[in-house]
N, CA, C and O atoms as a GROMACS GRO file, in nm:
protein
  320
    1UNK      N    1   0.693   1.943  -1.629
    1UNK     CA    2   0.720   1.838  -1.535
    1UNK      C    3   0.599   1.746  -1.529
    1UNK      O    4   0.499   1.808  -1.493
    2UNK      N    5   0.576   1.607  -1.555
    2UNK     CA    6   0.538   1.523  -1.557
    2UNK      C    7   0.540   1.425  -1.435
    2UNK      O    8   0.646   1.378  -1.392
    3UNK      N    9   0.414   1.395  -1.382
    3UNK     CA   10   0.410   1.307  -1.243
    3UNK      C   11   0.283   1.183  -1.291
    3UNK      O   12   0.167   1.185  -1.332
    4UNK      N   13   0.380   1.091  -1.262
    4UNK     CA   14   0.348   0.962  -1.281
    4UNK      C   15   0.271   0.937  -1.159
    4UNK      O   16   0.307   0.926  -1.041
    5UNK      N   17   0.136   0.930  -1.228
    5UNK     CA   18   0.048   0.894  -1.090
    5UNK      C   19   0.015   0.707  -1.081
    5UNK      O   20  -0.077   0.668  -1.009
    6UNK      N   21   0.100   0.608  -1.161
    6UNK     CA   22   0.084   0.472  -1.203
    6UNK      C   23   0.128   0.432  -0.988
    6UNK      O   24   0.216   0.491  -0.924
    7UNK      N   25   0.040   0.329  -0.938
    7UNK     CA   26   0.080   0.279  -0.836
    7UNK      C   27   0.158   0.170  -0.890
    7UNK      O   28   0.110   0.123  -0.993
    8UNK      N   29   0.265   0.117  -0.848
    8UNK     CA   30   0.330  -0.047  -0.828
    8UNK      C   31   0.289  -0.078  -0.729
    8UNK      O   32   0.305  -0.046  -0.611
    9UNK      N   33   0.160  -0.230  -0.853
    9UNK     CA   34   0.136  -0.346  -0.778
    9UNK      C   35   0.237  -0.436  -0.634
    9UNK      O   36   0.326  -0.518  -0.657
   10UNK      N   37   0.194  -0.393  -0.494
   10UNK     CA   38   0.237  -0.511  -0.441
   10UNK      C   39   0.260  -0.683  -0.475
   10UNK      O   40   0.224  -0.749  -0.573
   11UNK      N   41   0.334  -0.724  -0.351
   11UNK     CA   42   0.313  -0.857  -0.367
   11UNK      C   43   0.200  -0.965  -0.345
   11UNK      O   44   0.195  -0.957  -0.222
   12UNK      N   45   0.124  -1.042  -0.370
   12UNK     CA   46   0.053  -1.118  -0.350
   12UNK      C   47   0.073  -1.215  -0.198
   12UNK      O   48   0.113  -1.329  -0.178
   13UNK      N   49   0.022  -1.098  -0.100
   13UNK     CA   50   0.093  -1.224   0.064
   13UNK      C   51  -0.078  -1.198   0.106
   13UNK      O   52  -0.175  -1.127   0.080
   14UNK      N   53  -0.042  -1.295   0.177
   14UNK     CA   54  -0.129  -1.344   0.329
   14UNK      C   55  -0.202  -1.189   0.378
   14UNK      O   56  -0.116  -1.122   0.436
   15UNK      N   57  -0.340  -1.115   0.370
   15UNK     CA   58  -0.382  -1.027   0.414
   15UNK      C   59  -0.336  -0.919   0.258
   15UNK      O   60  -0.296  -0.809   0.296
   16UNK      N   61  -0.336  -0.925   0.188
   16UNK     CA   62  -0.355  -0.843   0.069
   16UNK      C   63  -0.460  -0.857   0.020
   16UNK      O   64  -0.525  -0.950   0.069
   17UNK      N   65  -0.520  -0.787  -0.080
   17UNK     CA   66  -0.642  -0.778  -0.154
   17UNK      C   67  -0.620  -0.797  -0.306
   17UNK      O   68  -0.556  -0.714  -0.370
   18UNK      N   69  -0.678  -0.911  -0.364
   18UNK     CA   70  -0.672  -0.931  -0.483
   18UNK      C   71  -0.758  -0.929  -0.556
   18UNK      O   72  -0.871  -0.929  -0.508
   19UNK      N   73  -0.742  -0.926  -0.693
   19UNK     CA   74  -0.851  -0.928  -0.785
   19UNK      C   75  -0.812  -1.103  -0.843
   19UNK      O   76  -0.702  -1.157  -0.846
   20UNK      N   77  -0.958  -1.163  -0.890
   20UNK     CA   78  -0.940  -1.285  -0.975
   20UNK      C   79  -0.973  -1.238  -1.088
   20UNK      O   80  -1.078  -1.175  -1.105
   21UNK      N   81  -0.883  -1.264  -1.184
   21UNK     CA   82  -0.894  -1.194  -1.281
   21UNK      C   83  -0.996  -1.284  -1.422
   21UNK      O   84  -1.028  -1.234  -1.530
   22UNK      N   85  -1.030  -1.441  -1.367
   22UNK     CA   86  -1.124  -1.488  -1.454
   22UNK      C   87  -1.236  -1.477  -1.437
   22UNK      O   88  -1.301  -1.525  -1.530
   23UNK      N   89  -1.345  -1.400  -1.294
   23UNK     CA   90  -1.452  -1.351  -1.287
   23UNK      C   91  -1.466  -1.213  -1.216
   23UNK      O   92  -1.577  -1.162  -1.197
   24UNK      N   93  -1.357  -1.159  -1.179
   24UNK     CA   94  -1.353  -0.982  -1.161
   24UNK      C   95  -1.356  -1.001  -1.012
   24UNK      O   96  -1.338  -0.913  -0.928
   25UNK      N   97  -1.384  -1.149  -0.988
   25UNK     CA   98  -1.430  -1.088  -0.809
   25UNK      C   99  -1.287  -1.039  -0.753
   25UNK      O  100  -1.188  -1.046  -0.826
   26UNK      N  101  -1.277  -0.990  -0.621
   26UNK     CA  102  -1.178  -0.900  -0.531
   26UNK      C  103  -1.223  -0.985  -0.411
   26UNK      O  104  -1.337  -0.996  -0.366
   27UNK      N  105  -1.095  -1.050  -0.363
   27UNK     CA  106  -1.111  -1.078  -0.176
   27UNK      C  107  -0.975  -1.111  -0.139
   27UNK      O  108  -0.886  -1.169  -0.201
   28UNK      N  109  -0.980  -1.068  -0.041
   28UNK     CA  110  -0.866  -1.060   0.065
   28UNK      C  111  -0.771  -1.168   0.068
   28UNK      O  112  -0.827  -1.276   0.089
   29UNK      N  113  -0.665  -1.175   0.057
   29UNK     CA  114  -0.576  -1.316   0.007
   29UNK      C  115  -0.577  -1.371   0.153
   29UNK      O  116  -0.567  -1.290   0.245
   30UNK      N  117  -0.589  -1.511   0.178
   30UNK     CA  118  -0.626  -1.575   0.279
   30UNK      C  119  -0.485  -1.654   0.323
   30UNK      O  120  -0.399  -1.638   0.409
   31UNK      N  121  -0.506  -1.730   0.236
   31UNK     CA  122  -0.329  -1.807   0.192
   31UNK      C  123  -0.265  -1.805   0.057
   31UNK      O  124  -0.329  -1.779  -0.045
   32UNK      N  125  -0.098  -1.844   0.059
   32UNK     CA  126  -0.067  -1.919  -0.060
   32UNK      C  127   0.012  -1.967  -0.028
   32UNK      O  128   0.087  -1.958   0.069
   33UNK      N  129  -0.004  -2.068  -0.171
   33UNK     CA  130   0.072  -2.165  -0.120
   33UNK      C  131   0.122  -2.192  -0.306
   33UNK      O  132   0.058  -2.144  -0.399
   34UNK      N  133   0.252  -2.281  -0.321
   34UNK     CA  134   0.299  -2.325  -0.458
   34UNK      C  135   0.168  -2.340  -0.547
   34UNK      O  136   0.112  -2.449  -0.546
   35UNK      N  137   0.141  -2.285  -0.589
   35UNK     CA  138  -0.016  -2.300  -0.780
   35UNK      C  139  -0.123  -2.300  -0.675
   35UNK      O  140  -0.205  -2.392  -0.673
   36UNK      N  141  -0.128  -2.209  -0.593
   36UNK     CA  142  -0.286  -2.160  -0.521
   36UNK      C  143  -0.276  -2.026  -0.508
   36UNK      O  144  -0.170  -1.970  -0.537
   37UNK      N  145  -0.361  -1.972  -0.473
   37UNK     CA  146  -0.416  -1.852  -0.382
   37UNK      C  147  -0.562  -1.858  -0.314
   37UNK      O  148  -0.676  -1.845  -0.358
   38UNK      N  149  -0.521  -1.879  -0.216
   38UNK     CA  150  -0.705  -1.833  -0.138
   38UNK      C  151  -0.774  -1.762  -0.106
   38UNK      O  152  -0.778  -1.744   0.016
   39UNK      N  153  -0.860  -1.689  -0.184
   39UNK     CA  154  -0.948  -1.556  -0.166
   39UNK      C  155  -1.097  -1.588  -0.064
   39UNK      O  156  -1.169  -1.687  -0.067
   40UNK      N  157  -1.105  -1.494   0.004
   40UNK     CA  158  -1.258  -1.434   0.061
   40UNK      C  159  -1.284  -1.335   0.033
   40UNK      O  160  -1.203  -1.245   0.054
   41UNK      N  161  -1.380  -1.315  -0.014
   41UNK     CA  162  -1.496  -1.209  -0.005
   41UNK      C  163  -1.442  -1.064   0.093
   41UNK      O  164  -1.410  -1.078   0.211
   42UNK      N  165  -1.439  -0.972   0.044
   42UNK     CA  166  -1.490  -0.894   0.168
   42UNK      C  167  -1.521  -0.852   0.250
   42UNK      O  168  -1.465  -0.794   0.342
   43UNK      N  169  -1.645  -0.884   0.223
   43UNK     CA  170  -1.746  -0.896   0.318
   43UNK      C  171  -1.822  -1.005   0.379
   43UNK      O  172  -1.933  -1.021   0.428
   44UNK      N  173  -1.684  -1.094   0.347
   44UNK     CA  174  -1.719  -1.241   0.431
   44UNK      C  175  -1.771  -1.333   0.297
   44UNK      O  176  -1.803  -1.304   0.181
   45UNK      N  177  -1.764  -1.437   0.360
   45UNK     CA  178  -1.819  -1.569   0.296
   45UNK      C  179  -1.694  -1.661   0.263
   45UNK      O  180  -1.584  -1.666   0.317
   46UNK      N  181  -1.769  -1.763   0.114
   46UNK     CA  182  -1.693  -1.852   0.109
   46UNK      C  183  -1.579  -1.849   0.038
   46UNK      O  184  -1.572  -1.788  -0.069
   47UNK      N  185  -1.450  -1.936   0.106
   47UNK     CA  186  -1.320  -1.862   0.012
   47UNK      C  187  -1.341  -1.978  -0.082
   47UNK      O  188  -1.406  -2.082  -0.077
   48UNK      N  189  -1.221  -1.893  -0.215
   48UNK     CA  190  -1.224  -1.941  -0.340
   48UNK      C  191  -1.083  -1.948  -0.326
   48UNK      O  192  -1.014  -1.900  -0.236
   49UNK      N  193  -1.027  -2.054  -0.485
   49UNK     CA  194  -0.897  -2.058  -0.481
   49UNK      C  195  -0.873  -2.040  -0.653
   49UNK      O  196  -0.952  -2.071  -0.742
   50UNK      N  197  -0.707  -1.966  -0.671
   50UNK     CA  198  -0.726  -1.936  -0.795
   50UNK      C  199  -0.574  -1.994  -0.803
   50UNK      O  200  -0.510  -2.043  -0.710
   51UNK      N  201  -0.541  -1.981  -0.907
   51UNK     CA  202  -0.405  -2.035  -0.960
   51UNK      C  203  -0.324  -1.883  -0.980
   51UNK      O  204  -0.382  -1.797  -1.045
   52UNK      N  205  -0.218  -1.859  -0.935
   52UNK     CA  206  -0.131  -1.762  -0.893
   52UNK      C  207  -0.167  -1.643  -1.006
   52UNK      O  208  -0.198  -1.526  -0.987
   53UNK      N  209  -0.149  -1.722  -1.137
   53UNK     CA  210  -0.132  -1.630  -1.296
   53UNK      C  211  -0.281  -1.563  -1.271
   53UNK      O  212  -0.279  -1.442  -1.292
   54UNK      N  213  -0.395  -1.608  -1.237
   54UNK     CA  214  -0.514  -1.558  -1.272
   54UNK      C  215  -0.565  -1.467  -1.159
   54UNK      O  216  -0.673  -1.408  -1.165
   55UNK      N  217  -0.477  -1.460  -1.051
   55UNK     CA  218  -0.451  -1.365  -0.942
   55UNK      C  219  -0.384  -1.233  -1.001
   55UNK      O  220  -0.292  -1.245  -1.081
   56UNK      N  221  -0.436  -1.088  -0.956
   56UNK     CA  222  -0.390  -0.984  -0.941
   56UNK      C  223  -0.381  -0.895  -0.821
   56UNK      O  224  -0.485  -0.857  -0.766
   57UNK      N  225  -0.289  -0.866  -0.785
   57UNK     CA  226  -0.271  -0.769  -0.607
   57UNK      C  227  -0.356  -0.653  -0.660
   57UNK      O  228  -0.373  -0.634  -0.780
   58UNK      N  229  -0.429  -0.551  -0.529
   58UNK     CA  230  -0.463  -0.462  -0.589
   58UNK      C  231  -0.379  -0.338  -0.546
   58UNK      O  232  -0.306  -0.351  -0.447
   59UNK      N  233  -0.382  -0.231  -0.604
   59UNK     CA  234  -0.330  -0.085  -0.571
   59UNK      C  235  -0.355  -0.039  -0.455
   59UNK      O  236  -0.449  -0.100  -0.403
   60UNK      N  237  -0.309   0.045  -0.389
   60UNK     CA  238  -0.382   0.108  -0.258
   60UNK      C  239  -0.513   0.155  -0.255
   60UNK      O  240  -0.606   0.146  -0.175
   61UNK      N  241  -0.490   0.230  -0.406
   61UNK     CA  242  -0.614   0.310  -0.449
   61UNK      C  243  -0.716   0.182  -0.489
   61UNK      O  244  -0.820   0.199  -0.424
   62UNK      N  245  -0.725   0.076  -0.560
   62UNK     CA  246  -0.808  -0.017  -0.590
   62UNK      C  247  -0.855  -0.071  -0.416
   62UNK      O  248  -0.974  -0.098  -0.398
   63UNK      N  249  -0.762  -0.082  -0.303
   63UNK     CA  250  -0.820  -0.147  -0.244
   63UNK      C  251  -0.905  -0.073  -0.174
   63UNK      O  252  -1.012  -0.132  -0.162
   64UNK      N  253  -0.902   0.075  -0.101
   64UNK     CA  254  -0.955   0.163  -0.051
   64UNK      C  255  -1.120   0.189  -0.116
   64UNK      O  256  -1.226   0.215  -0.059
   65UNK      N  257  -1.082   0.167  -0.265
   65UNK     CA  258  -1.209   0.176  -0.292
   65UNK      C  259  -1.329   0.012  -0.346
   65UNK      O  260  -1.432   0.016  -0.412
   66UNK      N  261  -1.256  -0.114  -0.283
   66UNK     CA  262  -1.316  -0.230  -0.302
   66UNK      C  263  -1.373  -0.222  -0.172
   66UNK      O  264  -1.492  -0.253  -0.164
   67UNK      N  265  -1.300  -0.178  -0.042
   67UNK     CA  266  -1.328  -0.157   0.110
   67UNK      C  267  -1.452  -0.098   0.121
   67UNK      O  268  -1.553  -0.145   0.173
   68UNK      N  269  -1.438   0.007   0.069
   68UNK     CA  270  -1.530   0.090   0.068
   68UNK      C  271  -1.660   0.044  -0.013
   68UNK      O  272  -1.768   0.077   0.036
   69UNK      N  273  -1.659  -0.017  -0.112
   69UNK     CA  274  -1.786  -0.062  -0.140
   69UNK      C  275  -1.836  -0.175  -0.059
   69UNK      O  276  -1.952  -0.176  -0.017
   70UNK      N  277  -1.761  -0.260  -0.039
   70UNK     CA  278  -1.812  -0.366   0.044
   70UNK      C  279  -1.872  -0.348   0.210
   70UNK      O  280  -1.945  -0.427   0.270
   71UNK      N  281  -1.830  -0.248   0.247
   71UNK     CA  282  -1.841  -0.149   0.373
   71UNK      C  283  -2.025  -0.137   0.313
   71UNK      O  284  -2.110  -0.210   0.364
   72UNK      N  285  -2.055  -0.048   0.216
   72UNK     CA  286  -2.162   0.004   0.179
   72UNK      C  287  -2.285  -0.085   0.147
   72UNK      O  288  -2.404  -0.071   0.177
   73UNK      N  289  -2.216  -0.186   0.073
   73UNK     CA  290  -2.273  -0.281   0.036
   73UNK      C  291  -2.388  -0.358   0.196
   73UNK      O  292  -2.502  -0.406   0.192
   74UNK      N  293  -2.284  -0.337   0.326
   74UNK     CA  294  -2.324  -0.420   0.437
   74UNK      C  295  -2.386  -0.340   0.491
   74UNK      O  296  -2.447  -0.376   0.591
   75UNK      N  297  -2.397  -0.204   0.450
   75UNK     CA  298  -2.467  -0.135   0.535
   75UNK      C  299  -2.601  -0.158   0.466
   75UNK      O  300  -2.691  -0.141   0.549
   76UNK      N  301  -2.637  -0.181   0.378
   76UNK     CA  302  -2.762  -0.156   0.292
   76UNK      C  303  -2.814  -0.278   0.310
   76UNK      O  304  -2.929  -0.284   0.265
   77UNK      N  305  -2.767  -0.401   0.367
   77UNK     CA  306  -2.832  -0.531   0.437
   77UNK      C  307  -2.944  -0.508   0.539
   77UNK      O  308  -2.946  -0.407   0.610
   78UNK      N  309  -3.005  -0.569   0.544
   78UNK     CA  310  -3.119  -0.558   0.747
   78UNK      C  311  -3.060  -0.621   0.823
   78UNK      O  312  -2.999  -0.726   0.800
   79UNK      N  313  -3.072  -0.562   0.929
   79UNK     CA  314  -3.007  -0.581   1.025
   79UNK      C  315  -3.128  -0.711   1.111
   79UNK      O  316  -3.250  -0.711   1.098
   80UNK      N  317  -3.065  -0.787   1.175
   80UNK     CA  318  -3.143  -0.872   1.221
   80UNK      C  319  -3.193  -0.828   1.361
   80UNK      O  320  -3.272  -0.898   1.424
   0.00000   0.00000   0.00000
């Protein structure tokens, strides 16, 4: 017996997590709209916009562990 551990990609909405797939970055889908997508960061900053095709949704498992680095990432900042 064979178990397919492959997740199916969600849809690309409003509060999903994507990958851009022409520089690897991952941020949180902001909007879309007809030949956009609007990504942020993670862990904040400035959003970017990609053209739908060069957009990828991520897995549960991809996003849990983009969260999680970016989580880590902020902890290892100074605190002001």
């Amino acid at each position: 017996m064979s178990v397919d551990r492959r997740e199916e990609l969600p849809a690309i909405t409003v509060g999903s997590v994507a990958r851009d797939l022409r520089d690897g970055r991952v941020g949180d889908v902001m909007d879309v709209r007809p030949g956009r997508v609007w990504l942020r960061p993670l862990g904040g900053g400035r959003e970017w916009d990609a053209k739908p095709d060069d957009v990828r949704p991520l897995t549960a498992h991809e996003q849990l562990r983009a969260r999680l680095a970016a989580a880590n990432a902020r902890s290892r900042r100074a605190l002001p």
